[in-house]
SEPA-965690 format. One record per residue (C-alpha): residue in one letter; x, y, z. Coordinates in steps of 0.001 Angstrom, whole numbers, padded with zeros to 6 digits. Example, Ala and Ser with C-alpha at 12.3 -4.5 7.8 and 13.67 -1.06 7.14 Angstrom:
% SEPA-965690
+------+---------+---------+---------+
! tiza !       u !       v !       w !
+------+---------+---------+---------+
!    A !  012300 ! -004500 !  007800 !
!    S !  013670 ! -001060 !  007140 !
+------+---------+---------+---------+
//
This chain:
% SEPA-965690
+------+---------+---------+---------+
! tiza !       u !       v !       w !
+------+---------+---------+---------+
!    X !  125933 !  083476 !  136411 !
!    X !  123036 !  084314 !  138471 !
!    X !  122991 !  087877 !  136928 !
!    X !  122587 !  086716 !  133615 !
!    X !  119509 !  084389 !  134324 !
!    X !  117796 !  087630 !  136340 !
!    X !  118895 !  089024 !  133125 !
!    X !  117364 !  086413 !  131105 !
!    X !  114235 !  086516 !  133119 !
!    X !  113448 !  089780 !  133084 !
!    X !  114064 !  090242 !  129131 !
!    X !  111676 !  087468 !  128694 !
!    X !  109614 !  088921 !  131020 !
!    X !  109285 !  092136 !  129011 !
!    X !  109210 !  090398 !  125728 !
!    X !  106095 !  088932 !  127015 !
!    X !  104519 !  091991 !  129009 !
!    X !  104871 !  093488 !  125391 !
!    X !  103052 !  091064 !  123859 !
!    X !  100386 !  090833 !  125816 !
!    X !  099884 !  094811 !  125886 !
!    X !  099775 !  094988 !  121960 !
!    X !  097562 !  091901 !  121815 !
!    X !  095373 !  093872 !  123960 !
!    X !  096009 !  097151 !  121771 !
!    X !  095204 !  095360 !  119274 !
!    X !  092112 !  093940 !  120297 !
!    X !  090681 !  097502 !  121180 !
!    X !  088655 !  099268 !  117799 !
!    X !  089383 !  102642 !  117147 !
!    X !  086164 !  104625 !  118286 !
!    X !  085027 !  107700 !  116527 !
!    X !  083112 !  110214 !  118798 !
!    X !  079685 !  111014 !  117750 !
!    X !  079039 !  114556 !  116702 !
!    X !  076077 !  116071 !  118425 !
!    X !  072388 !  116375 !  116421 !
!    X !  072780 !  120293 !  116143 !
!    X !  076210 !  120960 !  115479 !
!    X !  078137 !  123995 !  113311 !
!    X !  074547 !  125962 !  113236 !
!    X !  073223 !  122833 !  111400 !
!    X !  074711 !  123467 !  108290 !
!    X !  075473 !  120138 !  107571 !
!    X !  074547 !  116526 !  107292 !
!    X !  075320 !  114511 !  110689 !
!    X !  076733 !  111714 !  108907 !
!    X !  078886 !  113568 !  105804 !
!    X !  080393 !  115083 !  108490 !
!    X !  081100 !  112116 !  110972 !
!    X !  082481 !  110336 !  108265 !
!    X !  084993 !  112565 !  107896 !
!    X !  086216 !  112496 !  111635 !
!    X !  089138 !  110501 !  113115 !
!    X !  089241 !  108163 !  115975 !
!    X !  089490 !  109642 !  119384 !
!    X !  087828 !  109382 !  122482 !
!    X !  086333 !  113197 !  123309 !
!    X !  084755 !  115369 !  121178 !
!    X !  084274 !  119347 !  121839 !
!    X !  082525 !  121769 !  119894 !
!    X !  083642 !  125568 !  119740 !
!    X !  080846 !  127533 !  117770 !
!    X !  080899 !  131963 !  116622 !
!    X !  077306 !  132174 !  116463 !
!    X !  076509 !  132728 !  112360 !
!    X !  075534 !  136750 !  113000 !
!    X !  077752 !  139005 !  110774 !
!    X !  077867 !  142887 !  111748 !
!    X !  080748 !  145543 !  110185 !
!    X !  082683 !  144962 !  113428 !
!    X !  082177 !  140877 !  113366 !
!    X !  082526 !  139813 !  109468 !
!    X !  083235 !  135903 !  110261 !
!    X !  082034 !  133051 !  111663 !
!    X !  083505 !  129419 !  113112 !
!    X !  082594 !  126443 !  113769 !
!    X !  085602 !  124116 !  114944 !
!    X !  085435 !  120346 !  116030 !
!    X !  088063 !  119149 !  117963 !
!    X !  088982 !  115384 !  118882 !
!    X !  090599 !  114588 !  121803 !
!    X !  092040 !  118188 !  121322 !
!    X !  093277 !  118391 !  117880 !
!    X !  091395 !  120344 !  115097 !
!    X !  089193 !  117395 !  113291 !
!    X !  086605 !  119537 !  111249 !
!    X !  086684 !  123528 !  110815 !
!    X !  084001 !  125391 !  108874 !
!    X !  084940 !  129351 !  108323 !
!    X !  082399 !  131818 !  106691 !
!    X !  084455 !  135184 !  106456 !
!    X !  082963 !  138780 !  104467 !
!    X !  084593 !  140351 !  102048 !
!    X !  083861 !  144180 !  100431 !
!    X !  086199 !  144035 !  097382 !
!    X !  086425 !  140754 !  095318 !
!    X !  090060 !  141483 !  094936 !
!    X !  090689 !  140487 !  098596 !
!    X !  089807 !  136912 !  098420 !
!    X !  093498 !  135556 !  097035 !
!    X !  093808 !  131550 !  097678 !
!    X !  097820 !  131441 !  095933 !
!    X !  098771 !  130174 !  099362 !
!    X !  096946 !  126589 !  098552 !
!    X !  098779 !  126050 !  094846 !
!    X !  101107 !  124369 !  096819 !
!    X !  098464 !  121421 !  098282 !
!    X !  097602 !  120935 !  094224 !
!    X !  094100 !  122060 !  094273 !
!    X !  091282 !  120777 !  091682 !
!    X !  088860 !  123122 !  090694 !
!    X !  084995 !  122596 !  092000 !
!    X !  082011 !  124465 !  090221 !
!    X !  080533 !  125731 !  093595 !
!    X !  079932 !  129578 !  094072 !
!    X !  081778 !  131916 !  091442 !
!    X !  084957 !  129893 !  092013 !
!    X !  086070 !  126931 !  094383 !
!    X !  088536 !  124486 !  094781 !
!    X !  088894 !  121110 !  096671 !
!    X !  092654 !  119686 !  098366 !
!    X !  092946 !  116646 !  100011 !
!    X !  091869 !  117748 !  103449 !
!    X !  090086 !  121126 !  102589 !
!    X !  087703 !  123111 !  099884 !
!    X !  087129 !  126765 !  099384 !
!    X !  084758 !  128946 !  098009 !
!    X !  082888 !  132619 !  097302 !
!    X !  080765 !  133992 !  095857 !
!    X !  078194 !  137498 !  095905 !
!    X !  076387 !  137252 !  098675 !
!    X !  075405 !  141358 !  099721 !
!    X !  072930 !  140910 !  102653 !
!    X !  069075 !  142089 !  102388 !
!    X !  068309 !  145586 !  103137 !
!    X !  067649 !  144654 !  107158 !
!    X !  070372 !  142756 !  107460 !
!    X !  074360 !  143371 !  108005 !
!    X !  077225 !  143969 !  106951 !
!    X !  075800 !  146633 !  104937 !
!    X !  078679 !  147442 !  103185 !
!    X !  080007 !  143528 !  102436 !
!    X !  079672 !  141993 !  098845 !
!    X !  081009 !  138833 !  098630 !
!    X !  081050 !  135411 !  101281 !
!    X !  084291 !  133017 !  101594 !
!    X !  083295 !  129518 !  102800 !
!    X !  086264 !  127640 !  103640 !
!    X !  086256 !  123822 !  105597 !
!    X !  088936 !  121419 !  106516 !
!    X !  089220 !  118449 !  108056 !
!    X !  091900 !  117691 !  109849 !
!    X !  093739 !  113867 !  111247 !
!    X !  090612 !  111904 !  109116 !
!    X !  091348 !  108217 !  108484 !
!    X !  091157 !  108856 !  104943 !
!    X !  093801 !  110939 !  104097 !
!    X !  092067 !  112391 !  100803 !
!    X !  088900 !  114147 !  101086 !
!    X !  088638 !  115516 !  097444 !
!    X !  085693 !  113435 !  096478 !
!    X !  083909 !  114323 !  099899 !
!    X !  084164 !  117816 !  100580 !
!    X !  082869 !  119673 !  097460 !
!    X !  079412 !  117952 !  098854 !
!    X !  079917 !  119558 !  102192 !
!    X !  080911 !  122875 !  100815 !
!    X !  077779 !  122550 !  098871 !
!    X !  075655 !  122136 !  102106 !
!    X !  077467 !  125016 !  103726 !
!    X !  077095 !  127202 !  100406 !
!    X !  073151 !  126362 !  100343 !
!    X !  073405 !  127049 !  104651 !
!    X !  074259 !  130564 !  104176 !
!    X !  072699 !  131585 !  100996 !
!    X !  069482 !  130536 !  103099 !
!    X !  070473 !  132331 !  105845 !
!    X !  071763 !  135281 !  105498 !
!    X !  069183 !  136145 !  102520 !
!    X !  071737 !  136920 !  099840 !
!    X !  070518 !  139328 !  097569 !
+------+---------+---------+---------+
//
């Protein structure tokens, strides 16, 4: 008999350790951390981009500088939370037009988006290209065409499609400044 009051007590005991713990869970607001001023070689708006973010407690920014040579023909920006991919900007060079294939994303149902000579927008990415052949003092010599590709990754809102095309925008008008494109 006295093993099933211990019994008793300690399930009860739980039940109400449990409690507590969510109640305090519960009471806690998801935090979202806030991008630096100067982040992804200020390509984009601060807050487009923090909006897209999800909760987490660190942030850390890994950043290719945005140089392109014939040896180093893309660039990165990724933002990770609490070490998970949260936002990734890609700029990538192409020489032949005929290289940049996207039949890999038909399956994520994309919409097409009238940025560059052809984009698309998914639910937590966008794509696009377009001709882009650098100015005479600037390289790759030899490259023709620019792939801009972001994602965001884990963001509370699970659909992005109505967000993105605006930040592919801002990263299409980045690197058109930028690089000069002739």
């Amino acid at each position: 008999m006295r093993h099933a009051g211990r019994v008793a007590i300690l399930a009860s005991l739980s039940i109400t350790l449990g409690a507590a713990s969510v109640g305090c869970a519960e009471g806690k607001a998801e935090s979202i951390p806030e991008l630096p001023q100067e982040f992804c070689w200020s390509a984009f708006d601060h807050d487009d981009v923090q909006s897209v973010l999800p909760a987490g407690e660190r942030l850390k920014q890994d950043t290719d500088e945005f140089h392109f040579t014939d040896r180093n023909r893309s660039a990165s920006c990724l933002i990770y939370i609490d070490g998970n991919n949260a936002f990734d900007a890609h700029a990538r060079f192409e020489d032949n037009e005929e290289l940049i294939e996207w039949s890999s994303f038909d399956k994520l149902e994309p919409d097409s988006i009238k940025i560059g000579k052809k984009g698309i927008v998914w639910n937590t990415g966008a794509i696009t290209y377009f001709p882009c052949k650098p100015t005479v003092n600037s390289e790759p010599p030899a490259a023709k065409y620019l792939e801009l590709t972001i994602y965001a990754s884990g963001a509370r809102v699970q659909n992005q499609r109505k967000t993105l095309p605006g930040l592919l925008e801002q990263f299409t008008a980045f690197a058109q400044k930028e690089l000069k494109c002739a």
